[in-house]
N, C-alpha and C positions, 0 to 999 in steps of 0.2 A: 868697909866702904866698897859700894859695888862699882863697879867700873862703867863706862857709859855706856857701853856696848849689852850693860845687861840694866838701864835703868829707861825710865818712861818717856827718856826724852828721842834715842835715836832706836833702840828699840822697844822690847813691852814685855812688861811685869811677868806676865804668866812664859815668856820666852825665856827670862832668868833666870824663873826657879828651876828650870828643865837644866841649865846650863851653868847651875850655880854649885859651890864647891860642892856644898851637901848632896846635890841627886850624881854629882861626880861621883862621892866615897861610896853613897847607897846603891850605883850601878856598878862598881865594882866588888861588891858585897854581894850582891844578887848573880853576880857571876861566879863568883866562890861558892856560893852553896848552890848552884845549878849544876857544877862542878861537881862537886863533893859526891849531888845526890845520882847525878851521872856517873862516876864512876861503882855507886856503890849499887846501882842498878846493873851494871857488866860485869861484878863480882869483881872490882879492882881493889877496894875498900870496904870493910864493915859497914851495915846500914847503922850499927849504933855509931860509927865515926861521923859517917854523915849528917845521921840528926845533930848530933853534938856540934857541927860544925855549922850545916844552918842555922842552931840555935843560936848562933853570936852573930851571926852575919845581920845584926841592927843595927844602922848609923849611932843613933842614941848609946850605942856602947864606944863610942870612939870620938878622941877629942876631932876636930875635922881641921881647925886651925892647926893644932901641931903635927896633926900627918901632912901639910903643907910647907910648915915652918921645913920639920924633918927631909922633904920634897929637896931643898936647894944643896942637901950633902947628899942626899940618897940617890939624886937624878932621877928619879919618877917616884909616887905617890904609892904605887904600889909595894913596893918595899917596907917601907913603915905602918902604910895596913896590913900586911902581911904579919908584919912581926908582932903587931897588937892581937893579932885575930889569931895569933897563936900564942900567944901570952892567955887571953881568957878562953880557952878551948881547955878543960880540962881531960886528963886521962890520958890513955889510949890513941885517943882520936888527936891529938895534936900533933903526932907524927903525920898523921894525911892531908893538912891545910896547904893548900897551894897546888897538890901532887901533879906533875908534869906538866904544871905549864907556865911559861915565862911573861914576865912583867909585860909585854907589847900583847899578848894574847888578854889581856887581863883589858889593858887599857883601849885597844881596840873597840873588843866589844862591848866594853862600857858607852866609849860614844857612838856604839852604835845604837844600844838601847838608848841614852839620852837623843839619838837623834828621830828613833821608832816612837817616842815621846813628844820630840817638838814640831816632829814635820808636820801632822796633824793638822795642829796650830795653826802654820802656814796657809797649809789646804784650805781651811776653814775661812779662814780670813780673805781668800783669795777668791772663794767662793761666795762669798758674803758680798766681797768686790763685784763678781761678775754678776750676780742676781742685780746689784743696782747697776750697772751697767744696761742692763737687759731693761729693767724697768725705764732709766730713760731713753734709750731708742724706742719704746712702744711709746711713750709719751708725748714723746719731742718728733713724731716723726712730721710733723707741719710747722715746726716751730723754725721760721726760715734767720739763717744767718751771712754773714758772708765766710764764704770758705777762701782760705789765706795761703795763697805761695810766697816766698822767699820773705816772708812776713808782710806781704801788701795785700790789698783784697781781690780778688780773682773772680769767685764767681758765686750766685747763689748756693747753700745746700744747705740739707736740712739741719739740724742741731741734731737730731735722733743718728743721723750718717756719722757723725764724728762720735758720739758712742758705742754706735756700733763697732765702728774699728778696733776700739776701747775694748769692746766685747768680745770679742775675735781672739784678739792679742790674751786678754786672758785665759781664756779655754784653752790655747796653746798651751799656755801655761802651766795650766792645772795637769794637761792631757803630761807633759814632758815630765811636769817633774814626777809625780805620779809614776813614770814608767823610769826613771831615774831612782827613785825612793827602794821604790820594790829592786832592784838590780844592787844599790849599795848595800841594804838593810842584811851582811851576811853575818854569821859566826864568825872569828878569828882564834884560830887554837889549832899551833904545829909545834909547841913546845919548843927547846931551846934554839933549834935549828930550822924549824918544819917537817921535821920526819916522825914527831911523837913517837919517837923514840924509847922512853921510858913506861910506855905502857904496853911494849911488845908487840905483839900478834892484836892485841885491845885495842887500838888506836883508835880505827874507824868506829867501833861500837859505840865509846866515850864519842868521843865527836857526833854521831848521831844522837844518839842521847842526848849533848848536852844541848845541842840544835833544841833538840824536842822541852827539854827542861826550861829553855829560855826563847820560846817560841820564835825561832830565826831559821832561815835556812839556812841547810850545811853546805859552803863550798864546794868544786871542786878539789880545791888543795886551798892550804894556809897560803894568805897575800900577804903575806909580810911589809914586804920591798914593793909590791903591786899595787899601786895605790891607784889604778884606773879607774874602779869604781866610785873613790870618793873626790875623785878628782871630775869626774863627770856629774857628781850630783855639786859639788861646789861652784861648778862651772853653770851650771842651770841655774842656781840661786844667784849669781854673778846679770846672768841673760834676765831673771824675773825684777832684780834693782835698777836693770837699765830701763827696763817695760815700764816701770812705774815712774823713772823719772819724765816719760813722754808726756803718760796723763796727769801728773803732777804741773811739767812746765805748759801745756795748754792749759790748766786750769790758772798760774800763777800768770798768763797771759793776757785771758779771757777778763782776770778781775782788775786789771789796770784800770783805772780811772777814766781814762781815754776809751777804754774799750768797755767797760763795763754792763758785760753780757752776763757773768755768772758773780755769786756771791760765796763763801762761804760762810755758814750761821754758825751760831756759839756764844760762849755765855759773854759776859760783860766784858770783861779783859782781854777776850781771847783775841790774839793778833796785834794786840795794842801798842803803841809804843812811847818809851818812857818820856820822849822829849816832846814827840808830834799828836795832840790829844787826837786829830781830825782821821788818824792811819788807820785803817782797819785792815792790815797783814794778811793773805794768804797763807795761813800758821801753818794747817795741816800738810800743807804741799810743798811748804818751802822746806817742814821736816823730812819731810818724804823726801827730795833732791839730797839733803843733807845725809840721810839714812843709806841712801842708795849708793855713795860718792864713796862711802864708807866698808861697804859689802862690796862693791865692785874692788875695793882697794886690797881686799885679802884674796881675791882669785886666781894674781899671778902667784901668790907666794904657796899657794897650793898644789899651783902648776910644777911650779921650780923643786917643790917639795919630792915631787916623783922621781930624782934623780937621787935613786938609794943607791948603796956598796953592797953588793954579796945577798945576806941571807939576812943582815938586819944596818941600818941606816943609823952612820954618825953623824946625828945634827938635822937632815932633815926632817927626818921622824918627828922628832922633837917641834921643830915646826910648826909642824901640823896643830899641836894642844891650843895653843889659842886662835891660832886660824879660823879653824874651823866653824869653832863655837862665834867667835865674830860674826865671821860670814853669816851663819844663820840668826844671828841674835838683828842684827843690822838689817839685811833684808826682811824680816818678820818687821823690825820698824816701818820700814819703806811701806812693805805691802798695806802694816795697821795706818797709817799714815794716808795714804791715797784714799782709800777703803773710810776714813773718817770722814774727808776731804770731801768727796762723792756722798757721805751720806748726810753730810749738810748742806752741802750743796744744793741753790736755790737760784734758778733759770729765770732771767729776764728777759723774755720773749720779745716786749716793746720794745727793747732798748736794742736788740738783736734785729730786728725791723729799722727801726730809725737809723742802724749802721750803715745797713744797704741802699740807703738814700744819700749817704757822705760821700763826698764827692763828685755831686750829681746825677749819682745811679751810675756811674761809668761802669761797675762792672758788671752791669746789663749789654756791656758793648759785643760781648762775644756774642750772645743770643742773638743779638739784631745782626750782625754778620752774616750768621748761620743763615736768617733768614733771606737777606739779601742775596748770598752766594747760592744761594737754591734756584736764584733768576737769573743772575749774571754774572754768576763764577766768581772763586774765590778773590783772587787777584784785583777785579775789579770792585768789589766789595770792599774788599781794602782799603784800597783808595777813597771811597766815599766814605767809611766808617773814620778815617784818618780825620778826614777834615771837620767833621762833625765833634769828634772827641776834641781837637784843636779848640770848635767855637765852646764846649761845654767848659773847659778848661780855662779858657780869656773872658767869655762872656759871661761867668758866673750866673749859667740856664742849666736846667737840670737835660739829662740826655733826651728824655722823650719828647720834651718842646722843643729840645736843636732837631731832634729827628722830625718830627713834624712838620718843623718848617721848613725843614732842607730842600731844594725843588728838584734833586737830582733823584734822592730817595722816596719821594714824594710821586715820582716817576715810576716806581720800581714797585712800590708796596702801598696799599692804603693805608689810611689812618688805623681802622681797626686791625689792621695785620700787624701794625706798629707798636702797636696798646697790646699788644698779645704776644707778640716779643720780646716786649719790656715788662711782662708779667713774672716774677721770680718766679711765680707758684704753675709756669709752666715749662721750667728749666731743671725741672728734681731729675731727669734721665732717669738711669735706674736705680735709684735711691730706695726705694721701698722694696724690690728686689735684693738690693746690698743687705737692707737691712735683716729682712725675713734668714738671707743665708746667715748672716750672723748670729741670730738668735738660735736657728737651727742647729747650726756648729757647736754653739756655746753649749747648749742642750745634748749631744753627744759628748763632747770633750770631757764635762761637767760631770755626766754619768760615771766615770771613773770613782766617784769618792762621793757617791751619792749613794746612798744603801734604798735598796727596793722594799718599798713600801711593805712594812708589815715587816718585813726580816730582822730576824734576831741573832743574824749569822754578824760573826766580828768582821772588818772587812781585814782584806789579806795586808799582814806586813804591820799593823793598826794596833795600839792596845784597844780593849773591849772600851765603847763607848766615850773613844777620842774625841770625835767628830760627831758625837748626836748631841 
């Protein structure tokens, strides 16, 4: 039974399998015979021990349940694969399975391949986000709404402005964790202590080697008890669940009934509810909040986790094994989640028009200000826009007939200056400005995990053909 954190509802299928027991055992297997074939490339081990021992190092050779069961006596998983993976190793070469290095070097760089595996995924998805992002700021950039402080309506702006921001926020995204990714994605291997001890004067070699055998960079030194790296890339995954709960709750906002500016599309069921036939749910965003509430929830105990003893950690180490994978299993929800949300998503222009007439047009009121205080100072502006909003408010007149007929304002400004005031579509400031930098920024940020055209180079830190 998979656990929620690895099923379609708070995260996603293809984030499970990266994070499920089996690429657990078969990344620790892939570290054993990179192992193996590393030492026996520095002359520490026979090359026939090494083939012999790559040649076992296949999930499909090992039950995965009972290296798990055997997990709750053995206190890590590596133990009981260990002991299999020398059980069918015949000859010679079964005295070299494991050589110099301890169960935390083993399991380390397992999740770090599983995470050189999933973070792709992320990317991908995050990038998929920010292209529709980008597509509706260039769509929507006339499509007027009212733009909302402390949840009241404020002032004209375009709908494309409030994707753009959307747009913005994610390139950050992609740009940080991207430079978070590449910084975690190390080797781990200092043997019982971190002094790789057992291979003498060989140490470094093996270590370079097996960097090279399992394409990761090699440390400075074993992080054992150091857990800054992945405590900074959890930490960013923590920052991209909160990102997504923004554009999640404007979305779960926007489709209020009352406000019903956007939609989300989807098949017949989707959003439904079992007792209200008339509901159509917000589904993908309210999973998205849910997903993200989730991911943010394993980021202190990541934090807390960095508080190891000595040269290896009783208890928080440990920790770390389901943490982590949370963390990323949950946020890959959130991000799929938004990212679905967004690509159903269906903009109802007219009804976005018809908002900024609710209330009388009042929050035209700033605009006509602006332009009154440009003749008689702000102060005094005040004052006349006061009493006018009063009459729009009691005399249920929309603001431009109380402006028109006002004879103080009527003073001040003509009609047509008034009619031109009260225009939304002449209150955008620098909205198409906002938005162009956003799209530009995205367009840089974005570059990160964007292979150049034509290239057949892997991108760094990446398995080959993660992300195309």
């Amino acid at each position: 039974m998979m656990k929620n954190f690895f099923d379609g509802l708070y995260g996603t299928m293809a984030m499970a399998e990266v994070f499920s027991p089996e690429a657990q055992v078969e990344a620790m297997l892939e570290f054993e015979a990179a192992l193996a074939r590393a030492q026996a490339r520095t002359g520490v081990i026979p090359n026939t021990a090494a083939e012999s021992i790559a040649a076992q190092c296949r999930v499909e050779f090992f039950d995965v349940p009972d290296i798990f069961r055997q997990t709750a006596i053995a206190g890590t998983p590596v133990i009981p694969l260990v002991r299999r993976l020398t059980e069918i190793v015949r000859g010679e070469a079964r005295k070299y399975v494991h050589w110099a290095a301890t169960s935390q070097d083993v399991m380390d760089t397992a999740l770090v391949l599983q995470l050189r595996r999933g973070l792709p995924l992320l990317l991908a998805d995050l990038l998929t986000l920010g292209d529709r992002c980008a597509g509706l700021a260039k769509a929507h950039r006339r499509t007027l709404m009212p733009g909302r402080t402390l949840l009241q309506q404020a002032v004209p702006i375009p709908f494309g402005l409030k994707a753009a921001r959307w747009l913005s926020m994610v390139g950050r995204l992609i740009f940080e964790l991207r430079g978070k990714q590449d910084k975690a994605l190390r080797l781990q291997f200092g043997g019982a202590a971190g002094t790789l001890a057992a291979l003498g004067a060989k140490g470094m070699a093996v270590t370079d080697a097996l960097a090279q055998e399992l394409r990761l960079a090699a440390p400075e030194l074993p992080w054992h008890t150091e857990r800054d790296r992945l405590a900074l890339l959890i930490s960013a995954l923590g920052v991209i669940a909160g990102a997504m709960t923004k554009i999640a709750q404007d979305i779960v906002l926007l489709k209020q009934i009352e406000v019903g500016e956007v939609t989300e599309a989807g098949g017949e069921d989707k959003g439904t509810s079992s007792a209200m036939p008339q509901k159509e749910n917000a589904l993908e965003a309210i999973l998205a909040r849910a997903s993200a509430r989730l991911a943010i929830h394993e980021v202190p105990l990541v934090l807390a986790a960095m508080e190891q003893e000595h040269e290896r950690a009783a208890g928080a180490w440990q920790s770390e094994g389901p943490a982590i994978p949370a963390a990323v299993c949950y946020t890959a929800g959130a991000v799929a989640h938004v990212k679905n949300a967004l690509l159903d998503l269906e903009v109802n222009g007219p009804k976005m028009r018809e908002n900024l007439e609710r209330d009388g047009g009042l929050l035209m009121a700033e605009a006509l200000l602006i332009a009154l205080a440009e003749r008689v100072g702000k102060p005094k502006a005040r004052t006349m826009i006061k009493a006018v909003v009063k009459q729009v408010r009691t005399g249920h007149r929309p603001l431009s007939q109380a402006a028109a007929e006002s004879p103080v304002i009527a003073a001040v400004l003509t009609r047509p200056e008034i009619v031109s005031a009260l225009n939304p579509e002449n209150t955008l400031g620098s909205s198409d400005i906002f938005i162009d930098r956003a799209l530009a920024g995205y367009e840089a940020d974005s570059a990160v995990i964007r292979p150049d055209p034509g290239s057949a180079e892997d991108l760094p830190g990446l398995l080959p053909g993660s992300i195309r």
